[in-house]
N, C-alpha and C positions, 0 to 999 in steps of 0.2 A: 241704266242699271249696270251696265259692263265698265261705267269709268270708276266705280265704287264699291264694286261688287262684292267684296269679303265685309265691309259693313253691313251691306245690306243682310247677307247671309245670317249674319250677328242677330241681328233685330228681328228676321225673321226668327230664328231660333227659340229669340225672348218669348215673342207673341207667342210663339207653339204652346210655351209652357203655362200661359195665359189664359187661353185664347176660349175657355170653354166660361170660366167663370165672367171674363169683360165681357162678354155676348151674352153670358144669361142676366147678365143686372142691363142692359141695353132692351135685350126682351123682354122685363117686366114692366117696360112703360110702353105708352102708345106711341113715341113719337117715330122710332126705331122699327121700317117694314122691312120684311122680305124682300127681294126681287121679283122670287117666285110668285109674289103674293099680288103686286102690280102687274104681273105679265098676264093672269087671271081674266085679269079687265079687256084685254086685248081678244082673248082664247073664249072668254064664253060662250057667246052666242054662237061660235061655230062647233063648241062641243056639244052644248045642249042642240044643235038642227044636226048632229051624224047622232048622237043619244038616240034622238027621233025617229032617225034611219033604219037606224038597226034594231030598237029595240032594247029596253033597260037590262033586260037579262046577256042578252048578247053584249051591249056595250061593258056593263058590269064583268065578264067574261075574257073581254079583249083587255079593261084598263088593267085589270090584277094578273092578266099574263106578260101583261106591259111592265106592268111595275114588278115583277118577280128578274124577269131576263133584263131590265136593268142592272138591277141592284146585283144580282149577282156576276155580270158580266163585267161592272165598275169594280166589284170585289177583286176579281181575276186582274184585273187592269194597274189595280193597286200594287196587287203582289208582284207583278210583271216587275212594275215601275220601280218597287222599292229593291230590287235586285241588281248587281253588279252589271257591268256591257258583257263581261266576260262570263257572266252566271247565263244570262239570256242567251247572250250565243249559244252555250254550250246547250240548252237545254228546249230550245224554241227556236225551226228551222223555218221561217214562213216560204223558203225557197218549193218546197214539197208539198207545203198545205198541210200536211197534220203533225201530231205532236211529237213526235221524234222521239228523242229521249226524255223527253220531258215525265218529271216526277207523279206518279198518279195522285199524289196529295195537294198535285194543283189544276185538280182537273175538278169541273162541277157537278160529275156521276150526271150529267145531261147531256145527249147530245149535240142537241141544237144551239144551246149556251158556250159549251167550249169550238164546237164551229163556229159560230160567231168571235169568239174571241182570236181563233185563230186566226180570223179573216182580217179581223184589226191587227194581228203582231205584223205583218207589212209594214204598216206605215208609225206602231209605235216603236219600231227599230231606229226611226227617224230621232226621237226623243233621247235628250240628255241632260243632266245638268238638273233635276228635278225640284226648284224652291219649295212647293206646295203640292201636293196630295189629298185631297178631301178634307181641304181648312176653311177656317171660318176669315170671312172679313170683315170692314165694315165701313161707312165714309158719315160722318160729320156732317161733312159740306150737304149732302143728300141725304142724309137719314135713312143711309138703307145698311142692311144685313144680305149676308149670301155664303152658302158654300161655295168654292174654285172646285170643281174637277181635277185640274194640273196645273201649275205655271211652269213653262221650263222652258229649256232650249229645241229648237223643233230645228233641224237643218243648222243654218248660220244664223238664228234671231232667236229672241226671246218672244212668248206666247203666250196669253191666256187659252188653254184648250179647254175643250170640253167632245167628251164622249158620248156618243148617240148611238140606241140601238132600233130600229125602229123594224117595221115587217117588209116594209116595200123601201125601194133605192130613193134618195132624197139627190134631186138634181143643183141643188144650190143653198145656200145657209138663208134661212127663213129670216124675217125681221125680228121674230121673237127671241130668238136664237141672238142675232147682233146685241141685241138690245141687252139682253142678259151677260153676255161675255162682256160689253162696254162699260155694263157696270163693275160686273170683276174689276176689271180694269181699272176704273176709275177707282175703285178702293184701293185697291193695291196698291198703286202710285201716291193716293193721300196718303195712307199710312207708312208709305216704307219712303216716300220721294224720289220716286223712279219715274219713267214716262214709257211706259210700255204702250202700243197703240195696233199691237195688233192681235187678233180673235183668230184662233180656229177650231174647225169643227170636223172631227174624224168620224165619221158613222160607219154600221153595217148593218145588213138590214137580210131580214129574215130568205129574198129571192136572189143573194148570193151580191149583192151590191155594197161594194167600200168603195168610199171618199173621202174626200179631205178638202176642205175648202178653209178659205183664208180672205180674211178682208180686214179693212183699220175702223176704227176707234171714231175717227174722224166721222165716216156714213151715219153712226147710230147713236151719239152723246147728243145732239141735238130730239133727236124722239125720245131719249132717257126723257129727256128735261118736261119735254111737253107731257111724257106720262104721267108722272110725279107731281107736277104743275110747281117745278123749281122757280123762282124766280131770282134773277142774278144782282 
């Protein structure tokens, strides 16, 4: 991607302006899945035996609290991201831990939401150079569909990331997790002709725990394949 890079920018730009209408004619036939939708097949049986655990009401409880400090914490994330180096500085000190000067109109009136987010601006201080924010992909070669999280520069490399908010500290990037960023991956590079091969995954979680973990491409396009039953 870095030896051609303003091209690339280019094409990604196009697709932006694309990119809602080529996905919806993709998703009105069956041959075009989800990621999310294959990763399913992996995740059931150990959702429906903790459903069990806990109890429908309970579980019902936990996923819509789940899914709410998601979505609103990737909102926050967004806006982070699509802001200057020198906006962020000025207005997000993670050196302190809380929001400094930061504008109340980028706050989520929750507290637990924007602590968590703060907890994340540590390490998306790290992040530069942002190709993709909450876009659509898609690959041919595999028939699949997916939203990206981020692609960007994280340190000296470029990255497929993705943002995790979970309740407890997560000690290592799950297989579900690889698998899914691999796919990112793999679309991105079909469609733009890049070779990006590495995944990471930035969490914080509800008992004060951030991470950031990083693995390649390489580990988990082999279990893509056997999910999807690819054959080469």
């Amino acid at each position: 991607m870095e030896n051609d890079r303003k091209k690339v920018i280019e094409e990604i730009g196009k697709w932006k302006l694309k990119q809602e209408y080529v996905i919806n004619q993709k998703k009105m036939g069956e041959e075009y899945k989800s990621i999310s939708r294959w990763l399913k097949i992996l995740t059931h049986k150990d959702i429906e035996k903790w459903r069990k655990s806990v109890g429908e009401q309970v579980a019902d409880y936990i996923t819509e609290q789940s899914k709410n400090r998601g979505t609103i914490v990737h909102e926050m994330i967004k806006r982070y991201l699509d802001l200057s180096i020198e906006d962020r500085k000025k207005h997000f000190d993670s050196s302190h831990g809380s929001f400094g000067s930061m504008p109340s109109d980028y706050r989520s009136r929750h507290c637990l939401y924007d602590a968590l987010f703060m907890n994340m601006v540590i390490n998306l201080e790290n992040i530069s150079d942002v190709f993709m924010c909450e876009d659509w992909l898609y690959s041919d070669k595999y028939k699949l569909l997916g939203k990206v999280d981020c692609i960007a520069k994280l340190h000296d490399y470029i990255a497929i990331i993705d943002f995790k908010t979970k309740r407890t500290h997560r000690s290592k990037m799950s297989v579900e997790e690889g698998i899914q960023l691999s796919a990112y991956a793999c679309m991105f590079n079909e469609m733009f002709k890049t070779d990006i091969s590495n995944i990471v995954v930035m969490g914080v979680s509800e008992d004060g725990g951030v991470w950031t973990y990083r693995r390649e491409t390489k580990h988990y396009i082999p279990l893509l394949e056997d999910l999807i039953g690819y054959e080469k």
